[in-house]
N, C-alpha and C positions, 0 to 999 in steps of 0.2 A: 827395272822397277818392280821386281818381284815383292815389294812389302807392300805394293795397290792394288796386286793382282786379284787379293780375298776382297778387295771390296770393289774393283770394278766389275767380278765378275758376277756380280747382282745389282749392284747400283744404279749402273745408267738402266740397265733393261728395266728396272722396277719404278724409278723416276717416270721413263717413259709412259709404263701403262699407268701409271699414278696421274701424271699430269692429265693423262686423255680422260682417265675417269671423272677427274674433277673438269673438264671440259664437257662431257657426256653429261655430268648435274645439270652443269651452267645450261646448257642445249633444253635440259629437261625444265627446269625451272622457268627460261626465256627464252624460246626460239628464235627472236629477232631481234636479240641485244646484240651487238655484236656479232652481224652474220650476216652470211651471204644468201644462204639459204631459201630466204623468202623471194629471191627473186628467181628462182629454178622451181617456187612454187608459183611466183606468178606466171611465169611462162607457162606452167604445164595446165594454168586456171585458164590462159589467153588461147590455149591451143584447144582446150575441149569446151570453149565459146565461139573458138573460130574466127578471133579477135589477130589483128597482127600483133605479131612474135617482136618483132625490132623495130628499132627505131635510128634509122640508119644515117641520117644525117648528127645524131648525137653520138651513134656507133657509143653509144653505154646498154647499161640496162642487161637484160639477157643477150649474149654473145656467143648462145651455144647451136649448135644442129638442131633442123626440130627434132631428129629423132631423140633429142635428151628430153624434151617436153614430152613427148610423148611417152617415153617408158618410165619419167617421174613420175606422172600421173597415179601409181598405186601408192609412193610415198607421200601424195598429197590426200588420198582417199583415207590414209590414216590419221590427218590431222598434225596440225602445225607439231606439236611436242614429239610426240610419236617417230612422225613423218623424219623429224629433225636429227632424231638419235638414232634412228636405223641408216640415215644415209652417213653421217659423223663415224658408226660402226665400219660401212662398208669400205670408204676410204682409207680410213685406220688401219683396217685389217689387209686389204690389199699392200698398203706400202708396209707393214711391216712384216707379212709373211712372204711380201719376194727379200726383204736384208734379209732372213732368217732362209730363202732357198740361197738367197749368195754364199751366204758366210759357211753355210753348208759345203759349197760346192768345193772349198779354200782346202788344204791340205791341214793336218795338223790335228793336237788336243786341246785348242783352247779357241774353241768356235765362240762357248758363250761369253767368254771376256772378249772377243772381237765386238762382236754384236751389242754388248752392253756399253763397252765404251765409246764403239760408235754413234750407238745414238745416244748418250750422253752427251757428244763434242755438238751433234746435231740440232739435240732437241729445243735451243733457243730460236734458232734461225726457222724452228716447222712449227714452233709452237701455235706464232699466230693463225698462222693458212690452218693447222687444224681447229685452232676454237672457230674461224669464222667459217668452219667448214666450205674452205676452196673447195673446189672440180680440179683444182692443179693436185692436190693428194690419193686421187682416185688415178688421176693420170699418171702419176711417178709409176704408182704401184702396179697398173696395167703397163706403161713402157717397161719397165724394168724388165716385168714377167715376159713379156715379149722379146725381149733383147737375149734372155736365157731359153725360152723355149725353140728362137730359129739358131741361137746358136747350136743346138742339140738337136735340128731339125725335126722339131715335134710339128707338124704340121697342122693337124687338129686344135692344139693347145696355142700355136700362135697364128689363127685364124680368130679364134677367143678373143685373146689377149688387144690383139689388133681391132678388131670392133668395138670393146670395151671403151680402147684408147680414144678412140674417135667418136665414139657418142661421149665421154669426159669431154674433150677439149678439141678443136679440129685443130689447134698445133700439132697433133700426135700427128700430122702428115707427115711431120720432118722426121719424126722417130721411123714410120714405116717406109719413106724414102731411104735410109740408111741403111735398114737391116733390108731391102732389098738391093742394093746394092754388098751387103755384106751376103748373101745367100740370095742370088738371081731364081733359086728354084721354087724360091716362094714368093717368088714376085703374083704367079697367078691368084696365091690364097691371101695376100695383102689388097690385091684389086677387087678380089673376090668380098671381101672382107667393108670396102668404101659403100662399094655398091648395094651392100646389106644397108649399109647404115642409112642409104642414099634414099632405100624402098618404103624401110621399118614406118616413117608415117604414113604412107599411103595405106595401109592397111589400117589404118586410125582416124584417117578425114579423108574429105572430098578430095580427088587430083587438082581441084582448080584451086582450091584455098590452101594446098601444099605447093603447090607452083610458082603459086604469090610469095608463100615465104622464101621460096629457095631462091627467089629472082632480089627479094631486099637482104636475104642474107649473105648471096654472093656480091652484091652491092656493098657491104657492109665490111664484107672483111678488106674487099677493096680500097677501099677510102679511110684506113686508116692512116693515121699519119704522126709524126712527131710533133706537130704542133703544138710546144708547152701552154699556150693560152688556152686551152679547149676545154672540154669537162674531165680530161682523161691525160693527167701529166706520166711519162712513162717512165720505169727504172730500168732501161736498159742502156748500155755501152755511150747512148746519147747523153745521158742523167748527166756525168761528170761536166762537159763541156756544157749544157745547157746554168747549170749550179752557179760554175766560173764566169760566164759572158760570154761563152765562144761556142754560142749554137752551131750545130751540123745544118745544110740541108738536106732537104730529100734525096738529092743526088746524089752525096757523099756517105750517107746513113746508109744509104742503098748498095752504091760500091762496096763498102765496109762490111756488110752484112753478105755480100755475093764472096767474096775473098776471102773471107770467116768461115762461110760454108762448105768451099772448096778445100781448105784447109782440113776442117772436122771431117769430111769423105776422107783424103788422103792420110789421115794420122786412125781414123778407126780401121781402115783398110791394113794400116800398116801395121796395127797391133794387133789385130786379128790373125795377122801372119807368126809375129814374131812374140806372143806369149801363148803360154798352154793354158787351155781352156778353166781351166779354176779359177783365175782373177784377169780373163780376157775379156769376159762379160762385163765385171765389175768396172774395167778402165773405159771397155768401149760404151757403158751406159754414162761412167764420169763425165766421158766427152758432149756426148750428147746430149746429156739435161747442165750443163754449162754452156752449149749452144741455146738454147731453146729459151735459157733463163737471160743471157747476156745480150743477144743477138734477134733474140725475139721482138720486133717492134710492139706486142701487144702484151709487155712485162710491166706488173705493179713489184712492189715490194715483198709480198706473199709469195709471187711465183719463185721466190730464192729457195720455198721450202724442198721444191723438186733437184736442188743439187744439193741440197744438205746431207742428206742420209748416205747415198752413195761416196758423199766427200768424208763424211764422217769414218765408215767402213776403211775407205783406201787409206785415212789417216791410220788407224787402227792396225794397219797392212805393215804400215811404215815403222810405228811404234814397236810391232812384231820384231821388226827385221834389224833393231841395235843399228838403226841408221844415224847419221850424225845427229846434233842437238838442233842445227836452224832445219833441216827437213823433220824433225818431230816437231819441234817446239810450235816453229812458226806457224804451221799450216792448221795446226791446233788449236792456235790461241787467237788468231783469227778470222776462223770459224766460230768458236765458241762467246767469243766479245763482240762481235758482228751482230750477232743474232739480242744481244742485251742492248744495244742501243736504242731498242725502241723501248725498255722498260721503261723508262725514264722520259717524261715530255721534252725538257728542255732537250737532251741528248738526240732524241727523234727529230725534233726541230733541228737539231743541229747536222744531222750525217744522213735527214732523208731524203732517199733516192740517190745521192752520189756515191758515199761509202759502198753499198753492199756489192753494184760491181765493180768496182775499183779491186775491195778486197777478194770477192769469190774469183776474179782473175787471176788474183795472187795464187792463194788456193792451186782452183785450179790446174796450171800452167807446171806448180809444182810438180803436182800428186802427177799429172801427165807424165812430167821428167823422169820419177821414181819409176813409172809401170814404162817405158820407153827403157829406160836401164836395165831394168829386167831381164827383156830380150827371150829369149826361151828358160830362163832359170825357174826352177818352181820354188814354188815359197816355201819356207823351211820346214826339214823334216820332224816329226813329231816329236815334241820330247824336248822341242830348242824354246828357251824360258827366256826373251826379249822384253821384256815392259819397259825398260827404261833404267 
């Protein structure tokens, strides 16, 4: 496909920062049209009142650590618009300067058509989690960064990375469970790392009014559940069977979710062994933010944007590599048609919450097979012209 090469290799990258820009207006114009936003500012207004954080029996609302209230706090001191487009910035910039350390890391002369077309294939599926400025896009970009830095045993840098991840989202447990198991030597500075997060408000309120919240928020993460009737319908691996008639219970969601994770250990274990380190990071983070996004009981639809980018990339790997037409084609098309079903009401109405894990498993499971095939091969030498 060397007659798309002169335009994919600016197109998707300039789409992307186009699209954020026009997200960054919309931020600037109306912080809470569409957005998440105002509830990481109400937490951080309930934390420096001294007010409870959760509300645990609804398990909605704020659902993060308090140490996220707490060090949001200077993005609230600067006012809703402000406030809004500096955190919209930091998210952004995070996940798209760890694709841009990946694609780096990749062998070859055509880093930037990787990267552009990647998040091309991507940008449908993250668009929304970026305008309503998720916490799931601050978290990609911190796991990622994490998943590169203990591969390369930066110890410093994924002590960072790992704190970042967990004041984002406290699913990043599952990201720093894996890469301590992938690199046991930094298990101390991943522990190291909770317990920072663990402290960080006490240095900001009283011990007894931080105690209170850590006691309803580990409550809270508790008592989630699949229950479609609640305030909180989920898009995870459950969504399809729930859609059709044929609800999971807790006990079989649970099973499913234990044999999943077992699986995701034993296959990043096993590529960690068997590809060289250029696109080992890439597959072993593929796997994991498709756990996290599938497998995750506490997944909306947005959280799909944390396997996007990476699926987008390993598509981009694939396309590289003059692989047959159903591993280009399909894993491309979608991904990229996945993420447009929600332009459209009726369409949204139609495929929401079942399609995205159905398809991002397709995905998936592929792009897994492609880097499984690999085996120690490295990806092609410079100079090899693959587009299609």
């Amino acid at each position: 496909m060397t007659e798309t090469k002169p335009v994919f290799d600016r197109l998707g990258f300039w789409l992307w920062i186009g699209s954020f820009l026009i997200v960054l207006g919309l931020a600037l114009w109306s912080p809470d049209t569409r957005s998440v936003v105002y509830i990481y500012r109400h937490g951080s207004e309930a934390f420096l009142s001294r007010e409870p954080l959760y509300h645990v029996q609804a398990a909605m609302g704020y659902l993060y650590a308090p140490a996220f209230a707490a060090l949001y706090v200077p993005l609230v001191k600067l006012g809703p618009h402000l406030g809004s487009v500096l955190w919209h910035v930091l998210g952004f910039g995070a996940l798209t300067f760890a694709a841009m350390r990946q694609v780096r890391k990749v062998d070859g002369q055509e880093q930037t058509w990787l990267v552009s077309f990647g998040l091309f294939l991507a940008l449908p599926m993250a668009l929304a989690a970026l305008r309503n400025g998720q916490a799931t896009i601050l978290l990609t970009g911190a796991c990622w960064f994490l998943t590169l830095s203990a591969l390369e045993g930066r110890r410093a840098e994924s002590f960072f990375w790992a704190t970042l991840a967990v004041i984002a989202k406290p699913t990043a447990i599952i990201m720093l469970l894996l890469v301590g198991a992938l690199r046991p030597r930094l298990i101390p500075v991943l522990v190291l790392a909770v317990l920072v997060v663990l402290a960080v408000p006490y240095g900001f309120a009283p011990a007894d009014y931080i105690n209170a919240q850590y006691h309803d928020f580990f409550r809270m993460l508790t008592s989630m559940t699949i229950d479609p009737t609640g305030p909180f319908v989920p898009a995870d691996f459950t969504a399809p069977f729930t859609r059709f008639g044929m609800p999971l219970s807790e006990a079989e969601a649970t099973i499913v979710r234990v044999v999943a994770g077992l699986l995701t250990l034993w296959a990043v274990l096993q590529l960690d062994r068997r590809l060289d380190s250029n696109i080992g990071g890439l597959a072993i983070f593929l796997i994991a933010a498709f756990y996290m996004c599938v497998f995750n009981p506490r997944v909306e639809q947005n959280t799909y944007a944390m396997v996007a980018v990476p699926a987008g990339l390993s598509i981009a790997l694939v396309w590289r590599e003059k692989e047959h037409a159903v591993m280009r084609w399909l894993p491309a098309i979608l991904l990229f048609v996945t993420g447009l079903t929600s332009v459209d009401l009726r369409l949204h109405a139609l495929f929401h919450l079942w399609l995205w894990p159905i398809s991002t498993s397709i995905v998936a499971c592929m792009l897994v097979a492609w880097f499984w095939g690999r085996g120690r091969d490295k990806v092609p030498t410079p100079g090899a012209v693959a587009h299609g």
